[in-house]
MARSEGU-907520 format. One record per residue: x, y, z of N, C-alpha, C in turn; residue in three letters. Coordinates in pm, whole numbers, plus 50000, padded with zeros to 5 digits. Example, Ala and Ser with C-alpha at 12.3 -4.5 7.8 and 13.67 -1.06 7.14 Angstrom:
513194943150780512304955050780513204967050780ALA512854977550708513674989450714512905000350787SER
***
This chain:
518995677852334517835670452386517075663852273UNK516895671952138515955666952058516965648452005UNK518325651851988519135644651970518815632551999UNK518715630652167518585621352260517095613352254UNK516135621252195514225618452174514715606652028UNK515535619351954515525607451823516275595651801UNK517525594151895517995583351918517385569151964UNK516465578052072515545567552165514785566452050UNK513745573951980512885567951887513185555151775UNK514695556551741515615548051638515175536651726UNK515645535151848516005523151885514955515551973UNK513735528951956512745521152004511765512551838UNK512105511151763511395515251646512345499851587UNK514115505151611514705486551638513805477651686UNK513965479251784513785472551914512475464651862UNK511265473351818510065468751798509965462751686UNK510765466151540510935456151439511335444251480UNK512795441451578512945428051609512635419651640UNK511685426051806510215418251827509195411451717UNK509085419651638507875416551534508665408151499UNK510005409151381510555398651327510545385651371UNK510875384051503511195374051626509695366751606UNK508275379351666507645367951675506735364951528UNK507275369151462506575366051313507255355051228UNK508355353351319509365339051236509025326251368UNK508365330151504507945323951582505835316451528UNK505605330051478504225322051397504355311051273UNK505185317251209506015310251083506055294551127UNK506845293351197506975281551251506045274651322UNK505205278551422504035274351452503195272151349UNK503315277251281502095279051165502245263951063UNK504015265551046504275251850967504825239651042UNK503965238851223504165228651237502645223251254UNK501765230551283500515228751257499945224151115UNK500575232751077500285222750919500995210250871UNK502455206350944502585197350897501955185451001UNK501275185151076500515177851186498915176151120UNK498755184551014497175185250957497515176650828UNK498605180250737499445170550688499435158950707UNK499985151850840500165145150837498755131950878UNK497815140950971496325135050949495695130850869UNK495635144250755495325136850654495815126250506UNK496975128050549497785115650464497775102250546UNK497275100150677496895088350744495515085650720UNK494605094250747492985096550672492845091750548UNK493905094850421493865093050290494165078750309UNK495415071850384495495058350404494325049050461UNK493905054550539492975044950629491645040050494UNK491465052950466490275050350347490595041350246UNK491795040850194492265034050067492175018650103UNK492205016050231492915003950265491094999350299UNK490355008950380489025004750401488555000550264UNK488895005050178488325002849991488194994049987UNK489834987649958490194977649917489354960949975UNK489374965950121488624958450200487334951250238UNK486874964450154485794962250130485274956649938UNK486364955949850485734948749778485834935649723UNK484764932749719484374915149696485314903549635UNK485974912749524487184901149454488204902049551UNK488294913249607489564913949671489834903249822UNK488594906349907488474900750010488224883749964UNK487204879449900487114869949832488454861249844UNK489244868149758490424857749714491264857749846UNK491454870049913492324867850035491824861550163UNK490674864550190490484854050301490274839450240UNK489914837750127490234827250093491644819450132UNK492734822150067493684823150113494014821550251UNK493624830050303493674829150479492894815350602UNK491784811250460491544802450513490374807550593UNK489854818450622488974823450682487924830250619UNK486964836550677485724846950580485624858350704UNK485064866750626484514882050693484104880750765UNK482894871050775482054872850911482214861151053UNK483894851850989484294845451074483984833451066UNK482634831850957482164815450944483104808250872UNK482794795850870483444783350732483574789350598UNK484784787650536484974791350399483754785150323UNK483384790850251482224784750149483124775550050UNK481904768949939483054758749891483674768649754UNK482964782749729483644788249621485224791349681UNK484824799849793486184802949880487214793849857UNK487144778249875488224765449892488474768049730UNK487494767249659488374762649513489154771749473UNK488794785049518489534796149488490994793649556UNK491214789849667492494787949732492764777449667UNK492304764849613492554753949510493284759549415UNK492404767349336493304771749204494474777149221UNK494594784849309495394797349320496614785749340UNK496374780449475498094774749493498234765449433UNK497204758949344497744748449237498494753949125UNK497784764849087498414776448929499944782648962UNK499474789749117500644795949162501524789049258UNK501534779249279502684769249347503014758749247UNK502044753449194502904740649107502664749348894UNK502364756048924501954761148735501074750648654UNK500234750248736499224739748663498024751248594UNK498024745848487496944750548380495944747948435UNK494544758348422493464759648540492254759348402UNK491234751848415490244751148320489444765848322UNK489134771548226489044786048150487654791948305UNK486234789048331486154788848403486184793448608UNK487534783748615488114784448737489264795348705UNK490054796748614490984805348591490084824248561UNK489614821148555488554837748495487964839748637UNK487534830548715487234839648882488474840548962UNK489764832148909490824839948989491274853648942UNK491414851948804492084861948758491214875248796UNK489844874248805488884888748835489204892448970UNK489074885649077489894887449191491844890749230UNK492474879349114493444892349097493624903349026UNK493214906248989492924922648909492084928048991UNK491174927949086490604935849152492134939649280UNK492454929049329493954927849387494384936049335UNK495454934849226496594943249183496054959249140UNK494814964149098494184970549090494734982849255UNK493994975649373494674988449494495664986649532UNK496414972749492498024975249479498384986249457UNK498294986849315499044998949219498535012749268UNK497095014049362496795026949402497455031149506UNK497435017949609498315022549697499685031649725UNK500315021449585501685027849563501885040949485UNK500705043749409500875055149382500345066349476UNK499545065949554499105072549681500315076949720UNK501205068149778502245069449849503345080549754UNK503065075149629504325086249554503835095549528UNK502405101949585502175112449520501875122349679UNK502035114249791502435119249897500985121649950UNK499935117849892498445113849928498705108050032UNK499465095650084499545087750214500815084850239UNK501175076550342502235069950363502015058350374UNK503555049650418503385035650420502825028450525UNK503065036450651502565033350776501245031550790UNK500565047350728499215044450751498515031450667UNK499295025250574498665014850502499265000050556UNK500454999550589501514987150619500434978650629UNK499194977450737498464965050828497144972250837UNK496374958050733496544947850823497164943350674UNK497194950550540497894951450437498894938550404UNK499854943750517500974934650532500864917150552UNK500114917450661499884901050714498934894950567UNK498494901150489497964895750352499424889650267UNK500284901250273501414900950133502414888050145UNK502304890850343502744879150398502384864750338UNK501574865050318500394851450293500974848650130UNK500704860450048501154856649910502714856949874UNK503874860149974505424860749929505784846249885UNK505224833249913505804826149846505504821149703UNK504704833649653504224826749513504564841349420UNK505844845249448506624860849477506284861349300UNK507594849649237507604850749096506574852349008UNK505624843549066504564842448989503764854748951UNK503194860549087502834871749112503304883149052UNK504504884649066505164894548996505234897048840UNK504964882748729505184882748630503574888348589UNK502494886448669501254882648673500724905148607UNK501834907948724501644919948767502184929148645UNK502954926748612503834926548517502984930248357UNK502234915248326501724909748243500414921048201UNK499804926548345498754933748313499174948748286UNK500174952148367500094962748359500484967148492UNK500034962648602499714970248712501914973748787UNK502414979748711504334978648762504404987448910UNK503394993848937503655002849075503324993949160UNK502324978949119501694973949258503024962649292UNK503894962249213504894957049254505844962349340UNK506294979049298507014985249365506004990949506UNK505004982449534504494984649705504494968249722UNK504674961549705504794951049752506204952549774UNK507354953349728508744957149761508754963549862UNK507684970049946507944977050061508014969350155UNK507824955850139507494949450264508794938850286UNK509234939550391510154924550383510054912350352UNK508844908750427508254894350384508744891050254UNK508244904450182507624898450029509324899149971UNK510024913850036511454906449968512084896049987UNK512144889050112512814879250125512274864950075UNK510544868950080509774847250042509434844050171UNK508644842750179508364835250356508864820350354UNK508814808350225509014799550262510114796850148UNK511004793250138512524790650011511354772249939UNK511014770249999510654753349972508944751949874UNK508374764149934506914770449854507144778649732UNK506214778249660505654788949581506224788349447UNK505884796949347505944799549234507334800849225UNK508414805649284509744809049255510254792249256UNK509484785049285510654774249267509674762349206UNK509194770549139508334757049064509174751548893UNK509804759348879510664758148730509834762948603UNK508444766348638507694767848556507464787048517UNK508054783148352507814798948310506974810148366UNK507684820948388506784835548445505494832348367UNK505924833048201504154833448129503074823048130UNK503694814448190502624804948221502444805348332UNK503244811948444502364809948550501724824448579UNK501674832648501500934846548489499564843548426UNK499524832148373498464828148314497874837748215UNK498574843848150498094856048087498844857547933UNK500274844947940500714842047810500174832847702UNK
***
């Protein structure tokens, strides 16, 4: 009889480790899918902010809605806005030399540019964010600048900023050129002169 008590005790004592095991590799897992869901919040959180940054500062927006042809609050480009899109696709579409001046408020606006470029992309490699949470409205910008790819790139290059290149590579647009007939890649005119920085 005592035999039969201690058998049952063995296998009640199994029985109850397995359970535990079972549901302690069942929390395990709950546990690391909850975290990778808190994870993944806040690496969209970390994106949303970076991109609100960027957005919010003055050289940056400046030069791109310029570009776009539009302003922040939806009104008429001012006339700094136009010359700024002046310079830009005159320097960076045909490589025309820009009087010292007009060339020093582009260049502060691109360096404020390539500046959350390069954060972006390092965000992303350091697993701070992803690409998604940043792609847009990001993207429809890079869009805007792929046909002045070369230029840009040497520009990027020139300063320093080599990660804000490898996030611009994330995008198709920017690998392929939006237009073969636009931009800096087919102007014949040297990377260092049209980096404006040689």
């Amino acid at each position: 009889m005592a035999d039969h008590f201690q058998i049952a005790s063995w296998q009640a004592a199994i029985v109850g480790t397995i359970v535990a095991a079972v549901l302690g590799v069942v929390n395990l897992a709950l546990g690391l899918l909850r975290q990778a869901r808190e994870d993944k919040r806040k690496r969209a959180e970390a994106g949303f902010k970076l991109t609100d940054k960027m957005f919010s500062d003055e050289g940056v927006t400046e030069l791109l809605f310029a570009l776009d042809e539009t302003s922040s609050s939806g009104k008429r480009p001012t006339q700094r806005a136009k010359q700024l899109a002046v310079d830009f696709h005159a320097h960076f579409g045909r490589g025309v030399e820009l009087p010292d001046d007009h060339a020093q408020a582009l260049w502060s606006c691109l360096d404020d540019l390539s500046f959350y470029l390069d954060r972006m992309e390092h965000a992303i490699e350091c697993g701070i964010t992803d690409f998604s949470s940043i792609e847009m409205p990001t993207g429809y910008y890079v869009h805007a600048l792929a046909p002045y790819k070369e230029g840009l790139l040497a520009y990027l290059s020139d300063i320093g900023y080599r990660r804000g290149s490898r996030f611009l590579d994330r995008f198709e647009s920017w690998r392929k050129g939006r237009d073969s007939k636009r931009g800096a890649a087919h102007t014949g005119v040297a990377p260092d002169v049209l980096s404006g920085r040689g």
